[in-house]
VOPAGU-2260 file (C-alpha; in pm, 1 decimal, decimal comma):
REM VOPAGU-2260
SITE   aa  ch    i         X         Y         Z
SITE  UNK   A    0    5162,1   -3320,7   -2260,7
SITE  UNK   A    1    4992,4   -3128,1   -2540,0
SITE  UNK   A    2    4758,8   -3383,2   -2595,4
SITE  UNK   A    3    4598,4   -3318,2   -2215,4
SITE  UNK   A    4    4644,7   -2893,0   -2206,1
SITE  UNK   A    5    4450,1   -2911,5   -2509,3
SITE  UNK   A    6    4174,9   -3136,8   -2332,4
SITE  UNK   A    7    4171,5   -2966,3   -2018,6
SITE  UNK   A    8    4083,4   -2633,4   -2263,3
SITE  UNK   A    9    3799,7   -2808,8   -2459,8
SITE  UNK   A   10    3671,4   -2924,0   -2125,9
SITE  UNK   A   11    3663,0   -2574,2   -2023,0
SITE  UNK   A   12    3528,3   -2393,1   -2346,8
SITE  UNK   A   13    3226,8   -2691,0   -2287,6
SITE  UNK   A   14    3179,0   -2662,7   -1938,0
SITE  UNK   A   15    3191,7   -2280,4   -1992,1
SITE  UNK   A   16    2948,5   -2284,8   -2255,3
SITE  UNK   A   17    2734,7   -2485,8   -2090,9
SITE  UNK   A   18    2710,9   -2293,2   -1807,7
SITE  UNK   A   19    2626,2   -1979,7   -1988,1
SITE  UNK   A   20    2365,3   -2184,3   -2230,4
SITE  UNK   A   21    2213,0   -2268,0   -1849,7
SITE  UNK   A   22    2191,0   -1897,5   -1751,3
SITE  UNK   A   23    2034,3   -1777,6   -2075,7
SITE  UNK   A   24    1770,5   -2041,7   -2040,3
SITE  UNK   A   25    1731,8   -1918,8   -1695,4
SITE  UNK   A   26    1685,5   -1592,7   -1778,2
SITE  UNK   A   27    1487,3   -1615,1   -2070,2
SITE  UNK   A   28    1226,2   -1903,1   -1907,1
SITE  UNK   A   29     886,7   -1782,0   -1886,2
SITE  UNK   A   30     787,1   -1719,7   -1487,3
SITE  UNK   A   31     464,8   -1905,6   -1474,4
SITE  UNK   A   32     252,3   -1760,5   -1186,3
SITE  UNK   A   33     -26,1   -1846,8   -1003,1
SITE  UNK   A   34    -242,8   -1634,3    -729,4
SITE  UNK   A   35     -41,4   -1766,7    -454,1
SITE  UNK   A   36     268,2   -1727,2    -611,2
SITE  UNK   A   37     212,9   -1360,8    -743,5
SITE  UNK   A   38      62,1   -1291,7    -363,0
SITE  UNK   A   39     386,0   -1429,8    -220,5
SITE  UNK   A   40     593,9   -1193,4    -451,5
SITE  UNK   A   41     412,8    -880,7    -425,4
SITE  UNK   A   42     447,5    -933,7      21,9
SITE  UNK   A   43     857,5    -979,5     -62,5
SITE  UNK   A   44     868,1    -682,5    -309,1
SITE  UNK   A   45     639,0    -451,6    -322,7
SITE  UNK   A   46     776,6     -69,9    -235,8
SITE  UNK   A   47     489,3      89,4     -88,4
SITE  UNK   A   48     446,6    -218,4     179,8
SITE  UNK   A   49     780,2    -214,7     295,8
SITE  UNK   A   50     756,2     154,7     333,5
SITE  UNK   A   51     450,1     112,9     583,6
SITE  UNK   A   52     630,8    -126,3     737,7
SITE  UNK   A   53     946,2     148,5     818,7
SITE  UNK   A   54     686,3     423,2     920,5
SITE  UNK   A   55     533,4     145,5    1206,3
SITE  UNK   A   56     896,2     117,2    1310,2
SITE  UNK   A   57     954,5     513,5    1344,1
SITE  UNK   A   58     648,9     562,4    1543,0
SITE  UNK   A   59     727,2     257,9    1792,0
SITE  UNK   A   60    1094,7     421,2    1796,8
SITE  UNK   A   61     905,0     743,6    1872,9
SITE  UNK   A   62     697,3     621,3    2121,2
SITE  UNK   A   63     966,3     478,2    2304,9
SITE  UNK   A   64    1126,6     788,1    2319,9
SITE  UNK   A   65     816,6     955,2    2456,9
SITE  UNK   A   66     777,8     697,1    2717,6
SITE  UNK   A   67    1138,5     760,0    2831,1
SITE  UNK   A   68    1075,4    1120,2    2929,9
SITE  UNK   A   69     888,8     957,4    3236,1
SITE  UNK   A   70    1231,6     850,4    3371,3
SITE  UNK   A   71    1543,5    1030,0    3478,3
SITE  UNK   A   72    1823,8    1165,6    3272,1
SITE  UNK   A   73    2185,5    1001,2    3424,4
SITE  UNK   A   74    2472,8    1236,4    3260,6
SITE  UNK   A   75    2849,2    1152,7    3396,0
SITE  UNK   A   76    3137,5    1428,8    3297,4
SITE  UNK   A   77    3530,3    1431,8    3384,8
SITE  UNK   A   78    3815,4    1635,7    3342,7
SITE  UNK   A   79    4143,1    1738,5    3404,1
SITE  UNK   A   80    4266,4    2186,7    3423,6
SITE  UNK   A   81    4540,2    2224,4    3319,2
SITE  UNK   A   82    4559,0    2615,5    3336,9
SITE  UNK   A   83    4428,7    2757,4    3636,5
SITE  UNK   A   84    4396,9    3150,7    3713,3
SITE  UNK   A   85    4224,4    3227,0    4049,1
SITE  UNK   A   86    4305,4    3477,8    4337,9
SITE  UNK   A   87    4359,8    3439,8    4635,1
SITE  UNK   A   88    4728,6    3192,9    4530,2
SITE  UNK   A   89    4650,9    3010,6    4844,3
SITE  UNK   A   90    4310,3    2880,2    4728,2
SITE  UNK   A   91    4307,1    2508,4    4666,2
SITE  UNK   A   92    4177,4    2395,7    4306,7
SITE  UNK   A   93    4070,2    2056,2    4163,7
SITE  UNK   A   94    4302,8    1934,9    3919,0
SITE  UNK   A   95    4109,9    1603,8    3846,8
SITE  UNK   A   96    3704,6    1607,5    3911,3
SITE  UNK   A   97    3460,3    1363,1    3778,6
SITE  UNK   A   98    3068,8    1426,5    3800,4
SITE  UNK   A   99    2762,3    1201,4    3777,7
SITE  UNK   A  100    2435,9    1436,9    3758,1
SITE  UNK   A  101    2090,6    1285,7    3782,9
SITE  UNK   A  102    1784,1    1499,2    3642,5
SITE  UNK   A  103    1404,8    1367,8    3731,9
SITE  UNK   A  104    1098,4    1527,0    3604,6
SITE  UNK   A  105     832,1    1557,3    3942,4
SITE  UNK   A  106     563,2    1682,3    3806,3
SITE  UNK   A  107     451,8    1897,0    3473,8
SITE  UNK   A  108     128,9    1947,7    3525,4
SITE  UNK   A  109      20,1    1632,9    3264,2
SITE  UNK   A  110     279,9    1782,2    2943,4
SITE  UNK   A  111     459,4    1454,3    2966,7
SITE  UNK   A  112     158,0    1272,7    2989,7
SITE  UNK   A  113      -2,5    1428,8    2724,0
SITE  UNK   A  114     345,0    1374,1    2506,2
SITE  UNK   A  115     311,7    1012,8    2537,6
SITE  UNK   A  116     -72,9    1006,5    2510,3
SITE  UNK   A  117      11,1    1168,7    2114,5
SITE  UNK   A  118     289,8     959,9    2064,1
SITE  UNK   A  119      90,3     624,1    2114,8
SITE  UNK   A  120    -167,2     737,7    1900,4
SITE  UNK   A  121      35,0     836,1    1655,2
SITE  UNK   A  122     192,7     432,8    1704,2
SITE  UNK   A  123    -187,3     334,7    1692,9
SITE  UNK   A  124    -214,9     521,1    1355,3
SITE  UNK   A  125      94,4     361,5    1195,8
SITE  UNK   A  126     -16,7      31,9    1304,9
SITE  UNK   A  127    -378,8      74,6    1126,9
SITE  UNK   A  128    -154,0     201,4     823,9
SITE  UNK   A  129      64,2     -78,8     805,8
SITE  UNK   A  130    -215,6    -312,1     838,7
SITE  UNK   A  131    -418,8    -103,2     534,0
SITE  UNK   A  132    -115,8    -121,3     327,1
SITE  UNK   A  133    -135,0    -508,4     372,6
SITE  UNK   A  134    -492,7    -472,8     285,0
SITE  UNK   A  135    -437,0    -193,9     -59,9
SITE  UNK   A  136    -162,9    -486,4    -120,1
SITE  UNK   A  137    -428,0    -745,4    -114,6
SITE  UNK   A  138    -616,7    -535,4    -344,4
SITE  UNK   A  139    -347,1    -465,3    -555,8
SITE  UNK   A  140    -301,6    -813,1    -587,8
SITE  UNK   A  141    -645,2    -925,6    -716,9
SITE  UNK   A  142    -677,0    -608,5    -907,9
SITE  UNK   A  143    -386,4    -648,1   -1094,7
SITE  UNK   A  144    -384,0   -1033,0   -1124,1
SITE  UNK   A  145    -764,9   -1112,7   -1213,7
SITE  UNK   A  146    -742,5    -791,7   -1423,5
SITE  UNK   A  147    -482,6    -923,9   -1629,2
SITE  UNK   A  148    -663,3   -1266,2   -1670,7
SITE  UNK   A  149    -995,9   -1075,2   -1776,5
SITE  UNK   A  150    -778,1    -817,5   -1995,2
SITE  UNK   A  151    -687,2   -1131,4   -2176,4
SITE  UNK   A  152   -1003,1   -1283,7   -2219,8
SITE  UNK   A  153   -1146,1    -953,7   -2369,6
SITE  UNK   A  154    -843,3    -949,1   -2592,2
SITE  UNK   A  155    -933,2   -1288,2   -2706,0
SITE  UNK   A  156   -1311,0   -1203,2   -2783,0
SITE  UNK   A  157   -1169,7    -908,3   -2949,8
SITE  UNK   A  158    -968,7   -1143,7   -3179,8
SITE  UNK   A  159   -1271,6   -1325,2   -3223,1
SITE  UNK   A  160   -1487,0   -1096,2   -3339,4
SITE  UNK   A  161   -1209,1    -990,5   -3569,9
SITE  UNK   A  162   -1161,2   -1346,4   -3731,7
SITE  UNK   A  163   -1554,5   -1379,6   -3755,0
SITE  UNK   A  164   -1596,9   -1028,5   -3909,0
SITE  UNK   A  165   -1324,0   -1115,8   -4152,6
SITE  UNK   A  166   -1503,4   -1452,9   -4197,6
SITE  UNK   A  167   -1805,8   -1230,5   -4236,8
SITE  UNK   A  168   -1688,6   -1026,7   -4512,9
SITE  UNK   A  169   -1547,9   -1246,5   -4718,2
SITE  UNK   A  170   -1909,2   -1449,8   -4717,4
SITE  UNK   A  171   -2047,6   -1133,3   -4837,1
SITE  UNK   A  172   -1825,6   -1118,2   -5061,3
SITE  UNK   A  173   -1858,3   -1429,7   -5225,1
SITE  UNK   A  174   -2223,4   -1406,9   -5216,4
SITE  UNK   A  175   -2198,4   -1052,9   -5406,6
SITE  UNK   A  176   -1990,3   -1219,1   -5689,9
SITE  UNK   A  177   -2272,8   -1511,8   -5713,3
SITE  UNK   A  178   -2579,5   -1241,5   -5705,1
SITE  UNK   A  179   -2680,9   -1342,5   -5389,2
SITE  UNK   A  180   -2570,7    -967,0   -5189,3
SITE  UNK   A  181   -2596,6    -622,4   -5242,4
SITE  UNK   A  182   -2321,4    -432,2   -5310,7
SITE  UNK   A  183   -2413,7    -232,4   -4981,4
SITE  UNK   A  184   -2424,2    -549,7   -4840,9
SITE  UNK   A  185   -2043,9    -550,0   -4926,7
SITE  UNK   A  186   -1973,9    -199,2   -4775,0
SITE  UNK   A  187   -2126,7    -300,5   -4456,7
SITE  UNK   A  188   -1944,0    -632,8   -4400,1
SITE  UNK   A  189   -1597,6    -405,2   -4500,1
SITE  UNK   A  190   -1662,5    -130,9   -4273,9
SITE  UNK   A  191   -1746,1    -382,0   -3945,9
SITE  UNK   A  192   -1463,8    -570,7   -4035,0
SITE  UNK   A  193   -1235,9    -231,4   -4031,7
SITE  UNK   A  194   -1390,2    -113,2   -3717,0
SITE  UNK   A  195   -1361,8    -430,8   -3559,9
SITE  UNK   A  196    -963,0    -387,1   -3604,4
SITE  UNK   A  197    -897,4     -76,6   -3406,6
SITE  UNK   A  198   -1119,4    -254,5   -3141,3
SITE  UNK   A  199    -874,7    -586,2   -3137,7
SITE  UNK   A  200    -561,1    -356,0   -3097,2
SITE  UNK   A  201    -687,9    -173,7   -2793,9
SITE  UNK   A  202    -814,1    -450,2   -2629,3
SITE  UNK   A  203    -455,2    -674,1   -2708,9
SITE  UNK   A  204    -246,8    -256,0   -2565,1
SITE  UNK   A  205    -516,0    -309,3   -2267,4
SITE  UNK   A  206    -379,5    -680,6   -2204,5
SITE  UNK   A  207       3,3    -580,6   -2223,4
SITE  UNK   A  208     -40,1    -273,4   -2006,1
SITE  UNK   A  209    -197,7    -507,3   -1731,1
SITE  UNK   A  210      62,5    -722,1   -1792,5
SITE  UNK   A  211     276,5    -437,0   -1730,3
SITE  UNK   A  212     129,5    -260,8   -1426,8
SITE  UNK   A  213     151,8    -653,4   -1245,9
SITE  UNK   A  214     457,6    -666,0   -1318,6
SITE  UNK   A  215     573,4    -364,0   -1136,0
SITE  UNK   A  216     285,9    -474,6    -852,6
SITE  UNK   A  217     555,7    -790,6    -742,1
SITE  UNK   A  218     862,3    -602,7    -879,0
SITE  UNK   A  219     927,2    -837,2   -1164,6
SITE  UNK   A  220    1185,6    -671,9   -1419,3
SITE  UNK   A  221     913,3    -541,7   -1694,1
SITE  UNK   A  222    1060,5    -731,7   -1974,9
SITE  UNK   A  223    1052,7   -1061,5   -1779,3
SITE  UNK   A  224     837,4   -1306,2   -1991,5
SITE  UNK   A  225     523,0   -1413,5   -1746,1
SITE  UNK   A  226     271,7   -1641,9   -1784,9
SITE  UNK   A  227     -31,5   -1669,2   -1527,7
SITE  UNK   A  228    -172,1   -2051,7   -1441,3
SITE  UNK   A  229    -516,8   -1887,0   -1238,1
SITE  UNK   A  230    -855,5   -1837,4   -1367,7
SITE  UNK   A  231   -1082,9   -1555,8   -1223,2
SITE  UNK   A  232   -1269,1   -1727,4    -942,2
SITE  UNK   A  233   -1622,3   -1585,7    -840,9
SITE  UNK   A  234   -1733,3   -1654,6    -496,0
SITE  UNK   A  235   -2050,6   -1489,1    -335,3
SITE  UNK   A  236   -1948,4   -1297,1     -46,7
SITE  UNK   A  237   -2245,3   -1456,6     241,5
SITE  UNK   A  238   -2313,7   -1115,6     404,3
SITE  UNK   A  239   -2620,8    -895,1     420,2
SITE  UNK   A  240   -2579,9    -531,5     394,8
SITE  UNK   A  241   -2680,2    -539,3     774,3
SITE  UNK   A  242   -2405,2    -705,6     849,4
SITE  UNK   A  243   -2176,8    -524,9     700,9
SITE  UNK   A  244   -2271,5    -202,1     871,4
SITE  UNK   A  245   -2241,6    -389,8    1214,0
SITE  UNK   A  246   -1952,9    -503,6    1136,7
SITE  UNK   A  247   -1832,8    -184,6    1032,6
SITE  UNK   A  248   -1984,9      26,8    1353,4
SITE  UNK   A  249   -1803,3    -265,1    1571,5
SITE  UNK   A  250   -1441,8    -202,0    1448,3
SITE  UNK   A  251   -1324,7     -17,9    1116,2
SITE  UNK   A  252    -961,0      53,8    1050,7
SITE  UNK   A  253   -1106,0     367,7     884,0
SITE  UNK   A  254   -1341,7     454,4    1212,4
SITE  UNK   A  255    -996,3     390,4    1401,1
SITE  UNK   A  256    -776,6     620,2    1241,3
SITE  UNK   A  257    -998,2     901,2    1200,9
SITE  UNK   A  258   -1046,6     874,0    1610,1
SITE  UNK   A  259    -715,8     822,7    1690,6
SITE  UNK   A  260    -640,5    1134,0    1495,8
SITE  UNK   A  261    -911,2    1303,6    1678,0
SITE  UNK   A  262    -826,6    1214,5    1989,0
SITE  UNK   A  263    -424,6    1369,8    1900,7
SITE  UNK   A  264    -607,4    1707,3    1860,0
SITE  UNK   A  265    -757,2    1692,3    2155,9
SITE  UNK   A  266    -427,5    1589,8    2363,1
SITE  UNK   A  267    -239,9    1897,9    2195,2
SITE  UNK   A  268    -530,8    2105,0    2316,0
SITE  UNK   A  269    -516,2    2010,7    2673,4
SITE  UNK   A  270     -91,7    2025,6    2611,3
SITE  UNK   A  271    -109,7    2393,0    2519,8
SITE  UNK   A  272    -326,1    2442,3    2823,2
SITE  UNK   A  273     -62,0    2295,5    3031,7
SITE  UNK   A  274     218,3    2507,1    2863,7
SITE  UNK   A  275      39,3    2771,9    3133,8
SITE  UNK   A  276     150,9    2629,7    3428,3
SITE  UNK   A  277     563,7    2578,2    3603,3
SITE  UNK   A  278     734,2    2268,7    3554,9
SITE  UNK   A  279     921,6    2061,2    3919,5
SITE  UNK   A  280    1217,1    1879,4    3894,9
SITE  UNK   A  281    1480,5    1700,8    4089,3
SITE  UNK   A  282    1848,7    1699,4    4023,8
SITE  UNK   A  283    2121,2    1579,9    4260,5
SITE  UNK   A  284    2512,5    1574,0    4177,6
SITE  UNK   A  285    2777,4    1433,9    4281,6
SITE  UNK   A  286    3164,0    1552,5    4253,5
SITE  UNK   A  287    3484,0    1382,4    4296,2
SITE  UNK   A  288    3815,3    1549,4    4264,5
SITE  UNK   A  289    4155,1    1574,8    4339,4
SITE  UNK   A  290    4369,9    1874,9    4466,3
SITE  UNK   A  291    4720,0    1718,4    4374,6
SITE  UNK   A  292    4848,8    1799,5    4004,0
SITE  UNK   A  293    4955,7    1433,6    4004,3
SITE  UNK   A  294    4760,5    1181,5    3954,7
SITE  UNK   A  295    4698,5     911,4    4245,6
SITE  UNK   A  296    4486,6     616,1    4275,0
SITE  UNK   A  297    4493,4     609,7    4654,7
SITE  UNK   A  298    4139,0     684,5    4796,0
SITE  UNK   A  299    4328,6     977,5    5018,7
SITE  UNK   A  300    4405,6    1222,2    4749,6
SITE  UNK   A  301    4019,1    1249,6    4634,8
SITE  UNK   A  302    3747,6    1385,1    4825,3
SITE  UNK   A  303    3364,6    1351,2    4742,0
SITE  UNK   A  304    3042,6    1602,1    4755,9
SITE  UNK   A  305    2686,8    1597,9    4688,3
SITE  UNK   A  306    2422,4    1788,2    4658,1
SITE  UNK   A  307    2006,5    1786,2    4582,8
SITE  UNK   A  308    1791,5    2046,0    4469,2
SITE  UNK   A  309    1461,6    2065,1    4380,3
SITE  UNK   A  310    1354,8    2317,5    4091,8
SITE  UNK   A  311    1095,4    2494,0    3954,1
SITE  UNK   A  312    1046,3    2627,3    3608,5
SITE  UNK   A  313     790,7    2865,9    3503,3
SITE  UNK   A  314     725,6    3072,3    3157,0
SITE  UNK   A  315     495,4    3322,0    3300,5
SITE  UNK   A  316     519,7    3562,9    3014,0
SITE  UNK   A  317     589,9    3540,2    2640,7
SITE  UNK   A  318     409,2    3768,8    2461,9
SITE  UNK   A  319     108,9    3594,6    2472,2
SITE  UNK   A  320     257,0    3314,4    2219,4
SITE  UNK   A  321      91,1    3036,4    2482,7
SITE  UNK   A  322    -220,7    3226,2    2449,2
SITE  UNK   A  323    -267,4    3192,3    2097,9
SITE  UNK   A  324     -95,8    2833,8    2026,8
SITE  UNK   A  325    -411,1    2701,4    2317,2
SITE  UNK   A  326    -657,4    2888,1    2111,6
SITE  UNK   A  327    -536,2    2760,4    1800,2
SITE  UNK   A  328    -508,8    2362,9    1923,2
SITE  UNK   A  329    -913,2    2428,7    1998,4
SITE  UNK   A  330    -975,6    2523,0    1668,9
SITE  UNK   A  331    -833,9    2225,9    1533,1
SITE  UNK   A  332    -974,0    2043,8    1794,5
SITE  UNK   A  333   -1319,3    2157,8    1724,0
SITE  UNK   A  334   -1233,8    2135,3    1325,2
SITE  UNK   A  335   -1121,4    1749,7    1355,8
SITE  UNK   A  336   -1444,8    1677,8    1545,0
SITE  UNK   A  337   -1636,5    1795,0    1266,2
SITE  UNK   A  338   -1394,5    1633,7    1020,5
SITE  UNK   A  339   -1468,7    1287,2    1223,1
SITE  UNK   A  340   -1818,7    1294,5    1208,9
SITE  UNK   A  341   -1857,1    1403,2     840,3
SITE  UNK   A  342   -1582,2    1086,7     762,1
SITE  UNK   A  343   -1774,3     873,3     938,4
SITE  UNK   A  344   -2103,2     933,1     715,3
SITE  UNK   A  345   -1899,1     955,9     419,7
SITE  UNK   A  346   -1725,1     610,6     488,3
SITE  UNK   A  347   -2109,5     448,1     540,2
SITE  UNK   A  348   -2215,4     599,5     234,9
SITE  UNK   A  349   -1935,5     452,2      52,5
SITE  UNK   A  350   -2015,7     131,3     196,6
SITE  UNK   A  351   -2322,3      93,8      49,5
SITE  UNK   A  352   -2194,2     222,2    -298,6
SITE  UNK   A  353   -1982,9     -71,0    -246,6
SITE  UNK   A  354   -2201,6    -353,4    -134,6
SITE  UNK   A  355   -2521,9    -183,4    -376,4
SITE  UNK   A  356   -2208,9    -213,3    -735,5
SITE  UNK   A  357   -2154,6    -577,5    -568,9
SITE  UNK   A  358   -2490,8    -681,9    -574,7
SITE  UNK   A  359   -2583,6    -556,7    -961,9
SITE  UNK   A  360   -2223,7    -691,2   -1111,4
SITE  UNK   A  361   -2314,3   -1058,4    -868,1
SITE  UNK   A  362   -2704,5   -1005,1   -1112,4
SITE  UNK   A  363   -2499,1    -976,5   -1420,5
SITE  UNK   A  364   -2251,2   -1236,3   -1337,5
SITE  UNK   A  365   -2504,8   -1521,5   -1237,4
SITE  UNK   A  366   -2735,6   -1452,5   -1532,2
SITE  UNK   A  367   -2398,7   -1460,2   -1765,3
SITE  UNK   A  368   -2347,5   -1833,0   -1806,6
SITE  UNK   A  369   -2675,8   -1893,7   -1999,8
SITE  UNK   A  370   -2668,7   -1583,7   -2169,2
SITE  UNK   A  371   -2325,8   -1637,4   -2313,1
SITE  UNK   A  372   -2425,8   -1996,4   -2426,7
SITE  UNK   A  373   -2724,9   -1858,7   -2579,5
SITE  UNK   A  374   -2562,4   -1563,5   -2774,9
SITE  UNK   A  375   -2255,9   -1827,4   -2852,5
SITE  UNK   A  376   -2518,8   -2068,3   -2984,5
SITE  UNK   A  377   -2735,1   -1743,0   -3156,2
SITE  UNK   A  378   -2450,1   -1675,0   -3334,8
SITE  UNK   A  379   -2334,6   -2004,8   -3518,5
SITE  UNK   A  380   -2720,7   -2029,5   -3621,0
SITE  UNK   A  381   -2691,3   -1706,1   -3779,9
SITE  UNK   A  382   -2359,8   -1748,5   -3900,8
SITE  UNK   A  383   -2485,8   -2089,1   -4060,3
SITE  UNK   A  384   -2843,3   -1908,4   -4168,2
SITE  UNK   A  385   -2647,1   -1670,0   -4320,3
SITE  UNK   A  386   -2428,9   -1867,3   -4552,9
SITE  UNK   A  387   -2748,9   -2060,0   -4650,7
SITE  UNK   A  388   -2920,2   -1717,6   -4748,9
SITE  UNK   A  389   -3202,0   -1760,0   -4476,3
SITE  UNK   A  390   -3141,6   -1418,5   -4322,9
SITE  UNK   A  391   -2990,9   -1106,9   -4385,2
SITE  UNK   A  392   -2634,1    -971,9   -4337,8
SITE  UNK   A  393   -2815,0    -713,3   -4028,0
SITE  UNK   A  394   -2895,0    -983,1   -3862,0
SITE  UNK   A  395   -2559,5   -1169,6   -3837,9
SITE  UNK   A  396   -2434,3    -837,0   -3742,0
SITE  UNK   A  397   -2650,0    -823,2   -3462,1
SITE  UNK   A  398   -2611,2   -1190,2   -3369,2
SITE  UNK   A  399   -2235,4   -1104,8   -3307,2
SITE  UNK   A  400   -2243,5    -757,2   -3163,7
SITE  UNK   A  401   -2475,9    -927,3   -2882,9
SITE  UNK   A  402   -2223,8   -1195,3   -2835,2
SITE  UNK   A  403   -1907,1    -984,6   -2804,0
SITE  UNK   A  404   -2120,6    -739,5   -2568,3
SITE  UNK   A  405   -2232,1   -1031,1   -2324,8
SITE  UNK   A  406   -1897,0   -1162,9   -2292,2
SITE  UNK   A  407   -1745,1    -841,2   -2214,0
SITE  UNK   A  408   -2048,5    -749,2   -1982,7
SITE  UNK   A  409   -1939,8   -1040,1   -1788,7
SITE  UNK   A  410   -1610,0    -994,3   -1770,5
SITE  UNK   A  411   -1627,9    -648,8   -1651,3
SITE  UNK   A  412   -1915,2    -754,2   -1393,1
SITE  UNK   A  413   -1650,9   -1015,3   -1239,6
SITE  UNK   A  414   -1333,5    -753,5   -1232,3
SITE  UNK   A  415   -1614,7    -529,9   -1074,2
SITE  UNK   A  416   -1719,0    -792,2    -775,2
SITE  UNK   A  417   -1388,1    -925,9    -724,6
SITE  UNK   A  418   -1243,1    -562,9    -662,0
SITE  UNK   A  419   -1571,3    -446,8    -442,6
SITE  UNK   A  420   -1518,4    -756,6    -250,7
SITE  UNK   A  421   -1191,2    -705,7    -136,7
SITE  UNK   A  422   -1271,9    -352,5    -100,3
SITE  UNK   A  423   -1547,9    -418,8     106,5
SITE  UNK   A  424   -1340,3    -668,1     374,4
SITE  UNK   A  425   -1067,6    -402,0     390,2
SITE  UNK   A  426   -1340,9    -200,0     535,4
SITE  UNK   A  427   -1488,9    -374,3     761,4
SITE  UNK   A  428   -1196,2    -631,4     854,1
């Protein structure tokens, strides 16, 4: 019997080890991520798109409240009185009533109207503002993802040009000790190589902050190992700046929500007006009740009435607070048609700032390949020529400065395009 308690326990202490050896794995596997994948996360996670998605579901809450002020109100009330103090003593009193009361706007001169007119542009707005936090999450996305993958690159040319200025130096070196360098010569490769180290560390910070900021994009715990699987892509975007601007005149989200919000200024106007004029209603009642102090069921102890009356409600006078609230919804009115119209300019100027900083990084990017081939291939001649004694230590220098600077010319021309693009879609999609 002790034989099997005491292999039921091992069994236990394995299986239990086990299973915690399989959870550590878990937790400490690297999460290997491509585009997609990252995409997929940010849409499940990401705080400031589920909060856009909330404020679309307050304003359609609020605009079905708005479009329920068109129908009636339906109240029902009951009771029993059970003290009772009246003169005559003879009078008869309800001990038991029950009411149903029915109130129906007729007309107010357009304030409900006007009320709902707000409220479903204010639904319009949170639409176009759930649908441009999809689109700052799509930027988000390739900003943060492709900016990580070029962050590393740089961080690797930075390495590079470490090792290869370390190479460099001791070269010089050696050539000093066999006469063939100055002893400046010396100082120069030392001081490139020291200055190339500062460089290396910011550009390897730069990498782990990226890796940082994407993690917090898809709401990935921030010491959670990640590796990303993509490559930055470059695709020409096939538009003209004509089309853009057409495209943009035909239907912006930007155009949209700066005239909806116009528009809401010009409905509160036109309410304040209204605030001028009476309010008509309807409201009809109807009583049951019971003059016995007991309490029957029979249809003979309870008696019914009705009534409908039509009324009529009209602020004629409050110190002139109507006055002032219509002059100041004009105002604003006037203000937010100016505030349109400068918006819209300002949106087309950005638009070309846009597709112009496009254009020059798509220049840079296409004329990259051969240029980084040739400055790769520049270099190794020099660095070769230069071991051989065939040119000077200036012009190795310069062989490599010219390589690191058309790699990260590149680089920053794709992050550039990539972001623009995107950019540029959100505005006119």
């Amino acid at each position: 019997m002790k034989t099997k308690n005491i292999t039921r326990l091992f069994l236990v202490i394995l299986l239990t080890a086990a299973f915690s050896a399989g959870l550590f794995a878990e937790d400490t596997a690297v999460l290997k991520l491509s585009f997609d994948d990252f995409a997929k996360l940010c849409a499940d996670n990401n705080r400031e798109f589920k909060m856009a998605q909330l404020d679309k579901e307050i304003a359609e809450a609020q605009l079905g409240q708005a479009a329920a002020s068109f129908g009636p109100t339906v109240s029902l009330a009951g009771g029993y009185q059970a003290v009772y103090n009246y003169l005559p003593p003879s009078t008869s009193r309800p001990w038991y009533a029950a009411q149903v009361s029915l109130q129906q706007p007729v007309f107010t001169f357009g304030k409900t109207m006007l009320g709902f007119k707000m409220s479903e542009e204010a639904y319009k707005l949170s639409v176009i503002g759930f649908k441009k936090a999809k689109e700052k999450l799509d930027l988000d996305v390739i900003s943060a993802y492709y900016g990580a993958l070029i962050t590393k690159e740089l961080m690797n040319a930075g390495k590079q040009s470490l090792k290869s200025n370390e190479e460099y130096f001791k070269i010089t070196q050696a050539k000093y000790k066999s006469g063939q360098a100055s002893n400046f010569e010396v100082l120069q490769a030392q001081v490139q190589y020291a200055n190339s180290k500062p460089d290396a560390r910011k550009a390897e910070d730069t990498y782990l902050l990226s890796m940082q900021m994407l993690k917090n994009t898809a709401g990935i715990p921030l010491d959670k190992e990640v590796e990303l699987t993509g490559e930055p892509d470059y695709k020409k975007l096939e538009m003209t700046a004509d089309d853009i601007k057409k495209k943009f005149r035909d239907k912006s989200d930007d155009r949209e929500s700066i005239e909806a919000v116009t528009r809401i200024a010009e409905y509160r106007k036109y309410l304040m007006g209204a605030m001028f004029l009476p309010n008509v209603a309807v409201a009809a009642n109807y009583n049951y009740s019971s003059m016995d102090s007991a309490f029957h069921t029979e249809k003979s102890y309870w008696y019914g009435m009705w009534d409908v009356m039509v009324g009529v409600q009209w602020t004629f006078f409050n110190g002139f607070k109507n006055v002032y609230a219509f002059k100041e919804a004009a105002a604003a009115e006037a203000k937010q048609q100016l505030v349109k119209d400068n918006t819209v300019n300002l949106l087309e100027i950005q638009l070309d700032q846009l597709y112009t900083g496009m254009e020059e990084s798509a220049e840079v990017i296409e004329a990259a390949g051969d240029l980084i081939k040739q400055a790769e291939e520049g270099f190794r001649i020099a660095t070769q020529s230069y071991k051989n004694g065939l040119i000077q230590s200036v012009d190795l220098m310069n062989a490599e400065i010219g390589l690191l600077r058309a790699k990260t010319n590149y680089y920053n021309a794709l992050n550039n395009y990539l972001t623009s693009m995107q950019k540029l879609k959100n505005f006119i999609e």
